[in-house]
N, CA, C and O atoms as CSV, one atom per row, in Angstrom:
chain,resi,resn,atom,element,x,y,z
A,1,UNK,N,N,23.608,22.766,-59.481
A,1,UNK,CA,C,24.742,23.665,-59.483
A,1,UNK,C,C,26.005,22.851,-59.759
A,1,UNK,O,O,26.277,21.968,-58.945
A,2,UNK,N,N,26.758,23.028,-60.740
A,2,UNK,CA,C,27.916,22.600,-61.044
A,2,UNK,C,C,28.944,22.786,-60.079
A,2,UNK,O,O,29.190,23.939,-59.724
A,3,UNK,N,N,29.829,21.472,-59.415
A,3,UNK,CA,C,30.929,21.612,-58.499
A,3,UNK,C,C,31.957,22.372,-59.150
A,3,UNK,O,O,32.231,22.429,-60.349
A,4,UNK,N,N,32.691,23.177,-57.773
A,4,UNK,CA,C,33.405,24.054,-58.289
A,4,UNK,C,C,34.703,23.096,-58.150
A,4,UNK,O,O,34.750,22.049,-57.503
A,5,UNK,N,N,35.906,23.781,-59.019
A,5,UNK,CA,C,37.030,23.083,-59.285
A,5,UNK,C,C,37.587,23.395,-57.747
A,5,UNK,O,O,37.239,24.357,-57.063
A,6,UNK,N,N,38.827,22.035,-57.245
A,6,UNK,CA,C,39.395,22.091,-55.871
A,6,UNK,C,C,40.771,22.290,-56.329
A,6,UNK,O,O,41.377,21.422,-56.958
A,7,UNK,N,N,41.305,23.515,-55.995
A,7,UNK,CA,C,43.293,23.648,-55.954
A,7,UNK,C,C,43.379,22.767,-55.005
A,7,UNK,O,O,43.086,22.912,-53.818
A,8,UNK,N,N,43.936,21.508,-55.740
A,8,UNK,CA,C,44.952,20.817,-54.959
A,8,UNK,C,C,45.772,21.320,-54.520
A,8,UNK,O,O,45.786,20.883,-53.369
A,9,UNK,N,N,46.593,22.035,-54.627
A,9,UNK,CA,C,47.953,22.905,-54.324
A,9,UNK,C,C,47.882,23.732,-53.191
A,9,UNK,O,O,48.845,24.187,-52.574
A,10,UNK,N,N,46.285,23.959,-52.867
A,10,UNK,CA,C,45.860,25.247,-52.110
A,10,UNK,C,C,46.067,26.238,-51.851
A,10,UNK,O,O,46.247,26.704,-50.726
A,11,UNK,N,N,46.093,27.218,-53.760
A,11,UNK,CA,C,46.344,28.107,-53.755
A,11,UNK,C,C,45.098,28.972,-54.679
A,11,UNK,O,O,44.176,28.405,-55.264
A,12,UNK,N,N,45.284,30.187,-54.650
A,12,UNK,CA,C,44.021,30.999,-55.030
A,12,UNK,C,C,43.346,30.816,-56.245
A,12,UNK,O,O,44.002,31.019,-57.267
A,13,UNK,N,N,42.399,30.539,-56.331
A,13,UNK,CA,C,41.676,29.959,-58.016
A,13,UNK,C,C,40.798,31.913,-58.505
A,13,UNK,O,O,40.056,32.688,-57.902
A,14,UNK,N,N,41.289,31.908,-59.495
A,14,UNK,CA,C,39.742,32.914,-60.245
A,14,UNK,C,C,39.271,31.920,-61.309
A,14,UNK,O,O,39.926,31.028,-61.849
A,15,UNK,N,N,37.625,32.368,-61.543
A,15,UNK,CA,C,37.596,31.591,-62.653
A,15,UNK,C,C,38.010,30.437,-63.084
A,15,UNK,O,O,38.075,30.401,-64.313
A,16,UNK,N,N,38.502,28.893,-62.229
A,16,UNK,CA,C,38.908,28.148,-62.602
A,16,UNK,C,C,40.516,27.870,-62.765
A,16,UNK,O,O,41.212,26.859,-62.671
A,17,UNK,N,N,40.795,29.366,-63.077
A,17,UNK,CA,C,42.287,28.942,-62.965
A,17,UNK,C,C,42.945,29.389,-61.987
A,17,UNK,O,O,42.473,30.250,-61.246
A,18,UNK,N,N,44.669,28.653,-61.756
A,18,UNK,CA,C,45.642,29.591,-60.326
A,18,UNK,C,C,45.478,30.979,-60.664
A,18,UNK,O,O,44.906,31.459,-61.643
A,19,UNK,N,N,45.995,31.485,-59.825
A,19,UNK,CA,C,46.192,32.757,-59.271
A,19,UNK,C,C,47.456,32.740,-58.584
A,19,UNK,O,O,47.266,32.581,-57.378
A,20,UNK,N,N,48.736,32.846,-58.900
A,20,UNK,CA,C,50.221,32.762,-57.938
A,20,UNK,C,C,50.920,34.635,-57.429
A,20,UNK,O,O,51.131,35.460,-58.318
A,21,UNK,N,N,51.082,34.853,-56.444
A,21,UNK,CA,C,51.586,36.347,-56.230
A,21,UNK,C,C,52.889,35.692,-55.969
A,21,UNK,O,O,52.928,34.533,-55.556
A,22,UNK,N,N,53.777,36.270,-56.156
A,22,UNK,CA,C,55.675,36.435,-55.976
A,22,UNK,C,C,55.754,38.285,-55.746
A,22,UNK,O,O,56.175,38.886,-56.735
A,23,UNK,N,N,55.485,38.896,-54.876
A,23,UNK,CA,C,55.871,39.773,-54.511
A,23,UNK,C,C,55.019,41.198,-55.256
A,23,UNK,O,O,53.889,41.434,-54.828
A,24,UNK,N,N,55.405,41.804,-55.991
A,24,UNK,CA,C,54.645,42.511,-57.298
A,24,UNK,C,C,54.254,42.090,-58.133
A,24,UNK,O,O,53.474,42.751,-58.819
A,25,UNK,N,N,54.565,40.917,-58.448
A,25,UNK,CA,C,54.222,39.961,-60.172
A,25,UNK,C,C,53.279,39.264,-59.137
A,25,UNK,O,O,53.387,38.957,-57.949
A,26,UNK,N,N,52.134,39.125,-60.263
A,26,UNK,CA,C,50.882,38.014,-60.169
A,26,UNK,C,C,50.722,36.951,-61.484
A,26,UNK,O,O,50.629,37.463,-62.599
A,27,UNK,N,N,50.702,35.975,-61.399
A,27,UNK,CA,C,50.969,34.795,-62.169
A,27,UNK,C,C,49.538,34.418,-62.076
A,27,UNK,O,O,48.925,34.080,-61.063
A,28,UNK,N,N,48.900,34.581,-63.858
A,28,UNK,CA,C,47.319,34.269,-63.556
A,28,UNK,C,C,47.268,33.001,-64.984
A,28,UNK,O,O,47.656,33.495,-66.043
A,29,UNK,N,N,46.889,31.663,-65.064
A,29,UNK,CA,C,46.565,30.863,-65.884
A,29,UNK,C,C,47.242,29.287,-65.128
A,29,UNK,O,O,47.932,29.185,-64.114
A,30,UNK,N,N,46.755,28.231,-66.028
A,30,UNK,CA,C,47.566,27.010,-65.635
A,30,UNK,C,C,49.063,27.175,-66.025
A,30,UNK,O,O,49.165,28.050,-66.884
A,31,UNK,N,N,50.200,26.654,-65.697
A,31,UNK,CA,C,51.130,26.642,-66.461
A,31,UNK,C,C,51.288,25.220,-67.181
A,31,UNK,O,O,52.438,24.786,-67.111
A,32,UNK,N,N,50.434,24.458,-67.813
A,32,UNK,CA,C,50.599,23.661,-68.206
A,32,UNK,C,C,50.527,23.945,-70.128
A,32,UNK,O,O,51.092,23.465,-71.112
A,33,UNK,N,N,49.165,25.323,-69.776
A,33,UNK,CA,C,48.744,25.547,-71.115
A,33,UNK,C,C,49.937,26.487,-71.801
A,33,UNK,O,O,51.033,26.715,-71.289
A,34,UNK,N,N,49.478,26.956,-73.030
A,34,UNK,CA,C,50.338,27.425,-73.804
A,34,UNK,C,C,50.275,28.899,-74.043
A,34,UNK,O,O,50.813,29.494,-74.977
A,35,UNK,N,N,49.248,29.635,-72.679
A,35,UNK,CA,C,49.391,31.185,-72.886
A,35,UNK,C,C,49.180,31.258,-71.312
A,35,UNK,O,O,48.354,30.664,-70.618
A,36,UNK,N,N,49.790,31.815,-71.092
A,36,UNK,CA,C,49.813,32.661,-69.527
A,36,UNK,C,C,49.390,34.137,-69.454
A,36,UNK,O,O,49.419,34.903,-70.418
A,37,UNK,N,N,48.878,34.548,-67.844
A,37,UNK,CA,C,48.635,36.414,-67.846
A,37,UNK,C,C,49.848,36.480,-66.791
A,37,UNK,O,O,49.945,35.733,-65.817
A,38,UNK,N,N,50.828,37.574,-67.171
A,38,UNK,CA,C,51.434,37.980,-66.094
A,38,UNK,C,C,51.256,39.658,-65.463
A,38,UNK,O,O,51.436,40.498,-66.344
A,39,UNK,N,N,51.007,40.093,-64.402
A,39,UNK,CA,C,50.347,41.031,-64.130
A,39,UNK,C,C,51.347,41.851,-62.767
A,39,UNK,O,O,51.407,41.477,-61.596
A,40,UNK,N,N,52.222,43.334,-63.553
A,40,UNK,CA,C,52.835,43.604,-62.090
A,40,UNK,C,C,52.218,44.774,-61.635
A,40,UNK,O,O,51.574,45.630,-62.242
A,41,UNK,N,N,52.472,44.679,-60.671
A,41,UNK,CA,C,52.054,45.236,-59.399
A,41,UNK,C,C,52.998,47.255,-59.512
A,41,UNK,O,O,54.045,47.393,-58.879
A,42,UNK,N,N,52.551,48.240,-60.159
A,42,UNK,CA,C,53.464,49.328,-60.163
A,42,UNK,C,C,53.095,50.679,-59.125
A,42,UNK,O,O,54.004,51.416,-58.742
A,43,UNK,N,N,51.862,50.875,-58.782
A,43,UNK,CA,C,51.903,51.438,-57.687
A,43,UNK,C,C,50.782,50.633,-56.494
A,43,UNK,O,O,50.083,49.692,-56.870
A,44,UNK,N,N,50.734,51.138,-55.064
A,44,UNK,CA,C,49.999,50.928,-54.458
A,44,UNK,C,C,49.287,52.107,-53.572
A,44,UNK,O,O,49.723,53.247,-53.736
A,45,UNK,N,N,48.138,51.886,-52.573
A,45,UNK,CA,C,47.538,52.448,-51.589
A,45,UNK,C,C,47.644,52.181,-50.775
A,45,UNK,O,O,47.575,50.960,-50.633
A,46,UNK,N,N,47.899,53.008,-49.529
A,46,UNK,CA,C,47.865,52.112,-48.167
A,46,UNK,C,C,46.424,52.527,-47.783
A,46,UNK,O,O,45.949,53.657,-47.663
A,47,UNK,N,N,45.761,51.099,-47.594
A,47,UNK,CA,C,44.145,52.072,-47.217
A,47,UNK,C,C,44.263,51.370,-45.495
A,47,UNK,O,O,44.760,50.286,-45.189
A,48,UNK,N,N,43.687,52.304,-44.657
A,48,UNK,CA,C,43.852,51.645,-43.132
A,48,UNK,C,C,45.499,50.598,-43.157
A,48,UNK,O,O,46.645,51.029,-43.281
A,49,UNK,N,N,45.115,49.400,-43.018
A,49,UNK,CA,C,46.666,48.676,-43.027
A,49,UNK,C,C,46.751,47.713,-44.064
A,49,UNK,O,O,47.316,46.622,-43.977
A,50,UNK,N,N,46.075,48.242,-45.189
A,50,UNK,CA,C,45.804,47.018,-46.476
A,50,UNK,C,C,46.443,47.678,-47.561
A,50,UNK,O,O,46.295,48.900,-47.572
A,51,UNK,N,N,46.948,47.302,-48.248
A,51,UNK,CA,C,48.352,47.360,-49.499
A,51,UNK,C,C,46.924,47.561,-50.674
A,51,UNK,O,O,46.162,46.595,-50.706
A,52,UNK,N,N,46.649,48.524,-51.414
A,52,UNK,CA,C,45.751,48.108,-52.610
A,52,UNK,C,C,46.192,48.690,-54.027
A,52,UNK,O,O,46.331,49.892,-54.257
A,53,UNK,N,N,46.352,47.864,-54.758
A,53,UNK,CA,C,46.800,48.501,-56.493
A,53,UNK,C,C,46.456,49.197,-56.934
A,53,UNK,O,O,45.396,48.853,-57.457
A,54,UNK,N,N,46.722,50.315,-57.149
A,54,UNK,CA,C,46.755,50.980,-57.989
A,54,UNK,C,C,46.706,51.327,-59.460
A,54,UNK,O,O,46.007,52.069,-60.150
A,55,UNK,N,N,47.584,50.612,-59.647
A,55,UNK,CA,C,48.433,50.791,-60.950
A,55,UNK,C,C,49.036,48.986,-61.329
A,55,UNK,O,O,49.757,48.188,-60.730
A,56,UNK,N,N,48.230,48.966,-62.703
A,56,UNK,CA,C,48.676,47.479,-62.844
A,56,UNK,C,C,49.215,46.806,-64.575
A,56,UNK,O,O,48.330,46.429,-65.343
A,57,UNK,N,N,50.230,46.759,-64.866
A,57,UNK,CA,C,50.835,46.096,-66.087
A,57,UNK,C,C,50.007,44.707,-66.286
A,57,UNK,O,O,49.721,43.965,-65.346
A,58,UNK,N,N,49.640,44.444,-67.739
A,58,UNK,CA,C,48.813,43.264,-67.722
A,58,UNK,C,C,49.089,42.818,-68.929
A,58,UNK,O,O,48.593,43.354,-69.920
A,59,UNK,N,N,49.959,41.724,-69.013
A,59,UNK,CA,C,50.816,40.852,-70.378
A,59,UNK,C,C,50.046,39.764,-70.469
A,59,UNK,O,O,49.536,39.221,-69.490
A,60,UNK,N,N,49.859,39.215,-72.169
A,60,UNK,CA,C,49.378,37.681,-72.080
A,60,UNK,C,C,50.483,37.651,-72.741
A,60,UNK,O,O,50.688,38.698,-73.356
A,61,UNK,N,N,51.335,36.796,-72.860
A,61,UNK,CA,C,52.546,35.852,-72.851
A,61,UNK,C,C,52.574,34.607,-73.027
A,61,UNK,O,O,51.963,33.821,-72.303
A,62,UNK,N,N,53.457,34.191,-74.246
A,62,UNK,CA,C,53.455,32.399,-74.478
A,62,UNK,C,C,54.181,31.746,-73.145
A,62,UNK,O,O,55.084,32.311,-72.529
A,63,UNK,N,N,53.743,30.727,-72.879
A,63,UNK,CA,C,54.142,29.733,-71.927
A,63,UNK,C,C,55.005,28.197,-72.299
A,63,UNK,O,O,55.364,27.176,-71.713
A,64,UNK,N,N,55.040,28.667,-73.350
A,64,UNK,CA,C,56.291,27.135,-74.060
A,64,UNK,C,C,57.530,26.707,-73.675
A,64,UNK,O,O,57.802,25.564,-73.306
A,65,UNK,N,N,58.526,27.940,-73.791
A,65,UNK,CA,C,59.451,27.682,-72.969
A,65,UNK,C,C,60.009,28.413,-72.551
A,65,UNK,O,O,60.381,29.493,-73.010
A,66,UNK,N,N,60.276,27.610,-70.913
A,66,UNK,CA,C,60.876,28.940,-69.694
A,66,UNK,C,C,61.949,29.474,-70.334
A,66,UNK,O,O,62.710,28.825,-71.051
A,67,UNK,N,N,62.079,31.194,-69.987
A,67,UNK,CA,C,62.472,31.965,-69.465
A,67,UNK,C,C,63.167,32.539,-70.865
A,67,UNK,O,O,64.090,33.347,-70.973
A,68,UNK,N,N,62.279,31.725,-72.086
A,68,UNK,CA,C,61.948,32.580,-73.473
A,68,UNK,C,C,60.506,32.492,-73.597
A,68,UNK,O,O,59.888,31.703,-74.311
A,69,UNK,N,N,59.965,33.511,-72.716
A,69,UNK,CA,C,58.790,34.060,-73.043
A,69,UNK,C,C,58.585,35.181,-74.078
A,69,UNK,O,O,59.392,36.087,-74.282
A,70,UNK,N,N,57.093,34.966,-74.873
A,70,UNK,CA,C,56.631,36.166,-75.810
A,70,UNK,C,C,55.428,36.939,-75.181
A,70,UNK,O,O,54.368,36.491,-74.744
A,71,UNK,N,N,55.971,38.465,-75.268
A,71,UNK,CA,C,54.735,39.184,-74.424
A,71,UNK,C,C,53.673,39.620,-76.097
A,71,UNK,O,O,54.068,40.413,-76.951
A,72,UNK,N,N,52.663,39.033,-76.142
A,72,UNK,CA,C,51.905,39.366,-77.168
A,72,UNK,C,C,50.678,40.482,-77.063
A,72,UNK,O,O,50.130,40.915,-78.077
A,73,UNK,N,N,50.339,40.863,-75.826
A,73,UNK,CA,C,49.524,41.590,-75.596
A,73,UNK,C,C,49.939,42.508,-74.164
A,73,UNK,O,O,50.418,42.059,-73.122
A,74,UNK,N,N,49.707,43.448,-74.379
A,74,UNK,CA,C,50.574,44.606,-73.256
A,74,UNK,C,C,49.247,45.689,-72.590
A,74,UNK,O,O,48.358,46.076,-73.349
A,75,UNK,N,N,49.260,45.957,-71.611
A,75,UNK,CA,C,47.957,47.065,-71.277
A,75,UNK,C,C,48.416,47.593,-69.980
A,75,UNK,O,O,49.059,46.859,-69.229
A,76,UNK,N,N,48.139,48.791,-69.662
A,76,UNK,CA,C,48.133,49.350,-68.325
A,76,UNK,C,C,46.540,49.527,-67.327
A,76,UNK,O,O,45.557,50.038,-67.863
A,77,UNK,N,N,46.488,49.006,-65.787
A,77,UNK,CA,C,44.858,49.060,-65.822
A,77,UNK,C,C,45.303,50.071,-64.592
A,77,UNK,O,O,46.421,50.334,-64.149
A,78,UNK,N,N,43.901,50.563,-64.194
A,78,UNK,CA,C,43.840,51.432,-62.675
A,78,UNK,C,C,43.159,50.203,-61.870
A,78,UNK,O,O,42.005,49.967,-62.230
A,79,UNK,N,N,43.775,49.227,-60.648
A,79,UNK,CA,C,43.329,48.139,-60.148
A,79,UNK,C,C,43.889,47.467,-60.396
A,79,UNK,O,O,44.798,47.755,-61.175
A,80,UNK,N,N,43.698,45.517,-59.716
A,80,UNK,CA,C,43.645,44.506,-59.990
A,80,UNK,C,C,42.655,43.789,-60.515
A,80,UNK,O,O,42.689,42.814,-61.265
A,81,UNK,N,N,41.499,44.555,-59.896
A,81,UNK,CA,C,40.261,43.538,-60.535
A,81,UNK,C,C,40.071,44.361,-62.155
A,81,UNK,O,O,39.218,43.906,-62.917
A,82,UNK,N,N,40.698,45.258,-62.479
A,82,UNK,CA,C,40.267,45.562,-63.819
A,82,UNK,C,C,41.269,44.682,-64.935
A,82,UNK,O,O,40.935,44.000,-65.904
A,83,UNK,N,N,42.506,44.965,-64.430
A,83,UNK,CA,C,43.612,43.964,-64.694
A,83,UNK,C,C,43.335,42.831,-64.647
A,83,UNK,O,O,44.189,42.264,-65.329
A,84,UNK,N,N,42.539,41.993,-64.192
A,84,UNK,CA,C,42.277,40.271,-64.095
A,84,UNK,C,C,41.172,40.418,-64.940
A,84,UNK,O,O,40.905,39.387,-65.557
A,85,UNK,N,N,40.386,41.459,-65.181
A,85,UNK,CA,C,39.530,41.362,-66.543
A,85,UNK,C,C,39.490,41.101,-67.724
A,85,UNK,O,O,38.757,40.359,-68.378
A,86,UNK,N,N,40.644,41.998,-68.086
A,86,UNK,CA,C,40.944,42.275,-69.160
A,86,UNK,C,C,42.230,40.892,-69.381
A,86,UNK,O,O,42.149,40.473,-70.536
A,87,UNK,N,N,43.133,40.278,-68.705
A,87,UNK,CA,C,43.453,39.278,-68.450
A,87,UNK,C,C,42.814,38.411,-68.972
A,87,UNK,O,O,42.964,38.020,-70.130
A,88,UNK,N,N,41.749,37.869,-67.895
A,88,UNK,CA,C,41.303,36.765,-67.894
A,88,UNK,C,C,40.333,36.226,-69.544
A,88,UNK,O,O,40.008,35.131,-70.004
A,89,UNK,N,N,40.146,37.739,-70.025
A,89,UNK,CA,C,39.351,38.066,-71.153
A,89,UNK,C,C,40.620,37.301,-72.589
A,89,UNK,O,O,40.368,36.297,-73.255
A,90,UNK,N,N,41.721,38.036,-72.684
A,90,UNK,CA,C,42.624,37.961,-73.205
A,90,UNK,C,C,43.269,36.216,-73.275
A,90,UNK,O,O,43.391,35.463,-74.241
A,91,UNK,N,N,43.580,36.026,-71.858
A,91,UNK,CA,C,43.807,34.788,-72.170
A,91,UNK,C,C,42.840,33.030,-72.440
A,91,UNK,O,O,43.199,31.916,-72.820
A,92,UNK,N,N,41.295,33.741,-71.914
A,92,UNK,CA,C,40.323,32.701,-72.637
A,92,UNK,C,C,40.420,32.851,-74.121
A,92,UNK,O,O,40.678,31.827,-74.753
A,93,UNK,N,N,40.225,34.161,-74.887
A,93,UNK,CA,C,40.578,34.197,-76.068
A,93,UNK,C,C,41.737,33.513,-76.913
A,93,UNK,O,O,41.558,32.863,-77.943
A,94,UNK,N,N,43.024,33.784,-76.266
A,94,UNK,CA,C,43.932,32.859,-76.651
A,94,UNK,C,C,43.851,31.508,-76.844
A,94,UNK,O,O,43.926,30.802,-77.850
A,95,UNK,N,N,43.628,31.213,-75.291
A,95,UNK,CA,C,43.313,29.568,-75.234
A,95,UNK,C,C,42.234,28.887,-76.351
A,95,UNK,O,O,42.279,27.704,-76.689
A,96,UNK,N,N,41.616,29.512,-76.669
A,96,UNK,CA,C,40.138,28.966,-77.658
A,96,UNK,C,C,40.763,29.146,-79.452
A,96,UNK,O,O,40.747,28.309,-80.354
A,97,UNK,N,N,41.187,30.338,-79.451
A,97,UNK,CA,C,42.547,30.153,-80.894
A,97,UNK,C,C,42.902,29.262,-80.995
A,97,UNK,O,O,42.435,28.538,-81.874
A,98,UNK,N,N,43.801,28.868,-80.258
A,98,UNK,CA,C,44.534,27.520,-80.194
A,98,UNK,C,C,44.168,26.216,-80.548
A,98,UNK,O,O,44.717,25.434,-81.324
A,99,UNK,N,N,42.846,26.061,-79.651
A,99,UNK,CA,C,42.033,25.014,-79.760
A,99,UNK,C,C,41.509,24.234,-81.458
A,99,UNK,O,O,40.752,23.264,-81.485
């Protein structure tokens, strides 16, 4: 069985890469590479005392330089885990373009 990768940082991994929350925005890829997923948060559920998404915006976006980002791919999901799908789908694709 192949070792799994360790966040030094000790923060949430999917698939190998971070996972960062700031409030409604979810920050999904390395930021080292040259495409990022950014993913907000537009409605929720209160189920018992747990916050759950609803409703989720899901951008792949260049990562070159701060705070001139390009949103190149745009989608609306029902969830997070459908949203980190289609994400995570989107930005392996990118990353391998590149390559």
């Amino acid at each position: 069985m192949p070792a799994k990768k360790k966040n030094t940082q000790g923060g949430l991994m999917y698939k190998g890469k971070p996972l960062l929350r700031r409030g409604n925005l979810l920050y999904y890829g390395n930021p080292e590479d040259k495409y990022i997923i950014m993913m907000t948060v537009l409605e929720s559920t209160k189920i018992i005392d747990l916050d759950v998404s609803t409703s989720v915006v899901v951008q792949l976006q260049t990562n070159d330089i701060p705070g001139k980002e390009k949103v190149l791919k745009k989608a609306e999901r029902d969830g997070l885990f459908s949203a980190l799908d289609v994400g995570e789908f989107w930005l392996e694709e990118a990353l391998s373009e590149n390559s």
